[in-house]
C-alpha positions in Angstrom: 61.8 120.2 139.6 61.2 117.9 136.8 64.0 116.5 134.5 63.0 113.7 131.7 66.5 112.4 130.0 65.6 110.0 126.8 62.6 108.2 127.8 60.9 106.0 126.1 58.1 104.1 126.7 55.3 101.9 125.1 51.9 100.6 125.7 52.3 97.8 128.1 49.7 95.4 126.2 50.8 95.6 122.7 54.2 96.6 123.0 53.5 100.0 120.6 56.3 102.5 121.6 54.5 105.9 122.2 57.3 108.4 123.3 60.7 107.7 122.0 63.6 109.4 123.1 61.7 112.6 125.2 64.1 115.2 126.7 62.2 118.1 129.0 63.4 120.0 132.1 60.8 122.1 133.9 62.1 124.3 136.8 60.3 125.8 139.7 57.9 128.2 139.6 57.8 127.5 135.9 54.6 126.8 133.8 55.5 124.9 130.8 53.2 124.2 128.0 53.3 121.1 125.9 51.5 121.6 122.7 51.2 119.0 119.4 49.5 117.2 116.7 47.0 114.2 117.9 49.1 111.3 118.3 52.4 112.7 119.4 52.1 111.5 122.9 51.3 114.5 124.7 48.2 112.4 126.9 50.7 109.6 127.0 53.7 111.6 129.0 50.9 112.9 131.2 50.3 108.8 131.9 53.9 107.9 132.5 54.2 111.2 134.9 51.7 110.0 137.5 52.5 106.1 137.0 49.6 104.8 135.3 50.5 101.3 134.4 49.1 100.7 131.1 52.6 102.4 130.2 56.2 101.0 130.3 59.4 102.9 130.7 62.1 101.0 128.9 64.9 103.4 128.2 65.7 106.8 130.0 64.5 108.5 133.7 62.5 111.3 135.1 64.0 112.9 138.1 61.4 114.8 140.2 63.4 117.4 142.7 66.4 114.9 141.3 65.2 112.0 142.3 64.1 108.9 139.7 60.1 107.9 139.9 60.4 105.3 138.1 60.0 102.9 141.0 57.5 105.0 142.6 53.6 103.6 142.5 50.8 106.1 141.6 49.8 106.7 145.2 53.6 107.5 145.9 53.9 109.9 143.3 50.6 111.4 144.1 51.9 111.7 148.2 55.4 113.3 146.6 52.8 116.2 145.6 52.4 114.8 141.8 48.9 115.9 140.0 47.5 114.6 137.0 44.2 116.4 136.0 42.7 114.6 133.6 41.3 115.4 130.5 37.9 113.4 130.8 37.4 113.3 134.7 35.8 109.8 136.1 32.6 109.3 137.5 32.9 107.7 140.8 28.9 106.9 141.5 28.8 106.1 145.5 31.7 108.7 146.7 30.7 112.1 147.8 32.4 114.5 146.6 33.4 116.1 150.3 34.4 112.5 151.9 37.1 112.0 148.3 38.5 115.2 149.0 38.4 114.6 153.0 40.2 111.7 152.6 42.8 112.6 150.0 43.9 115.8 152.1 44.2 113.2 155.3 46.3 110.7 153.1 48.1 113.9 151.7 48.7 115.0 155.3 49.3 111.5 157.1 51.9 110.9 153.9 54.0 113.9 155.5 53.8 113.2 159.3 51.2 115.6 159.8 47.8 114.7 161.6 44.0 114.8 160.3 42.5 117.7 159.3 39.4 118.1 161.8 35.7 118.4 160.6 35.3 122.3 160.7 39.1 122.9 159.9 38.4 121.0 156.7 35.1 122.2 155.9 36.7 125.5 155.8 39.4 125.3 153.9 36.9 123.6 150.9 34.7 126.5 151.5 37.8 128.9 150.8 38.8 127.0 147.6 35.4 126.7 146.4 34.2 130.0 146.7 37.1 130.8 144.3 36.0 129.0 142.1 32.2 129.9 141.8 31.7 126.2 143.3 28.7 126.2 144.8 28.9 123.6 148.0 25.8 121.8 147.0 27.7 120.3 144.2 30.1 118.8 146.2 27.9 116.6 148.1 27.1 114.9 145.3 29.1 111.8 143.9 32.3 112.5 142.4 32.1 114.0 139.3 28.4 112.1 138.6 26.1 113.9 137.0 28.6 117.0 136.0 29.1 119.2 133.4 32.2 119.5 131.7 33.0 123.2 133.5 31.8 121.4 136.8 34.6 118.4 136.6 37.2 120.7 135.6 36.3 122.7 138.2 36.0 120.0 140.3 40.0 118.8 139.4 41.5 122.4 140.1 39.5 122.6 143.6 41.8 118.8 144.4 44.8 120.5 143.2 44.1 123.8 145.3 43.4 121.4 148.4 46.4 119.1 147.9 48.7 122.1 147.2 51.4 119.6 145.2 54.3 120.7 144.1 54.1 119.6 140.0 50.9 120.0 138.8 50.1 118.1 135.4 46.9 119.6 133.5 46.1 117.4 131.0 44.1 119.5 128.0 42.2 120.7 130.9 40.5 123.2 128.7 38.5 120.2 127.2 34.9 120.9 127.1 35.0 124.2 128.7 33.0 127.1 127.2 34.7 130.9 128.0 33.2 131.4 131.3 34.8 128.1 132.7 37.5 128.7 131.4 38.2 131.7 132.8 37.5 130.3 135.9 39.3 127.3 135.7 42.6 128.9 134.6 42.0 131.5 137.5 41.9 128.8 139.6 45.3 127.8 138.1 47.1 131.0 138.4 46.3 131.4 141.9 48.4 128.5 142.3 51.8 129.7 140.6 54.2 129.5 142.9 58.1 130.2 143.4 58.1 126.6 144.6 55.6 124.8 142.1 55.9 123.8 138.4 53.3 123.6 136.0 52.8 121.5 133.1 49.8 122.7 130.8 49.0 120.0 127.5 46.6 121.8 125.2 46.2 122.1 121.8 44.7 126.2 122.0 46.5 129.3 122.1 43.4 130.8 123.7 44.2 128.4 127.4 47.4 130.3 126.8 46.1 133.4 126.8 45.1 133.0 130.5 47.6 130.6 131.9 50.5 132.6 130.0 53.4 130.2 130.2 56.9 130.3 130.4 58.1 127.9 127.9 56.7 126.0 125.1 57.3 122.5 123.8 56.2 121.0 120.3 55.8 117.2 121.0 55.7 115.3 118.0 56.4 110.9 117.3 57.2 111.4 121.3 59.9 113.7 120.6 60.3 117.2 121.6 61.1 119.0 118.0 60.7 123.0 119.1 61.3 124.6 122.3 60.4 129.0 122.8 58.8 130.9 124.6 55.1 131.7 124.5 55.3 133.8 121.3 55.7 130.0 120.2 52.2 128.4 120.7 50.9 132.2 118.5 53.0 130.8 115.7 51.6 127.5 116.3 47.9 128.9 116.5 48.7 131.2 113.1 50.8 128.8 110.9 50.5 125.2 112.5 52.8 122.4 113.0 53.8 121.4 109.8 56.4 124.0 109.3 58.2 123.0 112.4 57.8 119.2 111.6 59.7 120.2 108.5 62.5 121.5 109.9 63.3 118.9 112.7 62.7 116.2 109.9 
């Protein structure tokens, strides 16, 4: 589903190259983790994924279901079934909560031929994902993420992605500010949505996300490089021994 072939990329204002030289391939149904010291570039390739444009690509691709993104705008990406939950969620004073998600599904839908969700047809379908997620409905009336704990706009970002259904899901250290009981929740939330036909890309830092999104394959990212690939008995080595062993060996 996802194939990224030398990329490199730098910050668009200063010119400071950030990932130099990334190789990844993420299949379907797979959950990869991406795990690394601060500064490799993990938040970065999350960036370049969904097409922020603080970021420029100037050598290599990314093939989504083999097809290049790199001329694709944000809002394409996003209608392709690209996610990007962020590690610090926005406050979006002025937006309830239930009109952002009503109109994100209708874009979602109208992007695929499809017509508008009615009222009660979408009303129950958030009620569905919400209940899963100990959401309680008074919560999304308010403005987008205003006013939210850290659980509640984590939460929050895995009730989208369970609405929107997309077919790559990027989780950017989305175990950021969660205490245990939000986490469990949260990466509930995420397992309900493996899928045959959806990857998974989980950036953390913890073994213990790990221990309740168990993925498939791990990634050390490091100077915007990929040093180490395993499996999950990887990020326990990481968690016991640390990076600097591996950083070693790929030196």
């Amino acid at each position: 589903m996802l194939e990224i072939r030398n990329l490199h990329a730098r910050i668009a204002e200063d010119g400071t190259e950030i990932i130099r030289g990334l190789n990844l391939t993420v299949g379907k149904g797979e959950v990869a983790a991406i795990m690394g010291p601060n500064g490799s570039g993990k938040s970065t390739l999350s960036y370049i994924l969904a097409g922020r444009e603080d970021y420029e690509v100037t050598e290599g691709d990314i093939l989504y279901n083999g097809e290049s993104i790199l001329e694709m705008d944000t809002a394409e990406r996003a209608a392709a079934g690209i996610f990007l939950a962020f590690q610090y969620p926005v406050e979006i004073p002025g937006v309830a909560t239930m009109q952002f998600l009503k109109v994100a599904m209708n874009e979602q839908r109208k992007a695929h031929g499809e017509e508008e969700l009615t009222t009660p047809d979408f009303i129950r379908q958030v009620r569905e994902a919400a209940g899963a997620l100990n959401i309680d409905m008074d919560m999304l009336k308010r403005p987008l993420n205003v006013g939210f704990s850290g659980g509640e706009k984590k939460r929050a970002e895995i009730l989208q992605m369970s609405l929107l259904q997309p077919n790559l899901c990027v989780l950017d250290e989305t175990d950021s500010g969660l205490d245990i009981d939000a986490l469990k929740i949260v990466s509930d939330g995420v397992n309900a949505l493996r899928s045959p036909d959806r990857a998974i890309v989980v950036i953390t830092h913890y073994q213990r996300l790990l221990e309740h999104i168990v993925p498939d394959t791990v990634h050390v990212l490091y100077k915007g490089q990929v040093i180490k690939s395993g499996d999950k008995a990887l990020a326990l080595e990481l968690e016991n021994n640390g990076y600097s062993n591996i950083i070693k060996d790929a030196a």
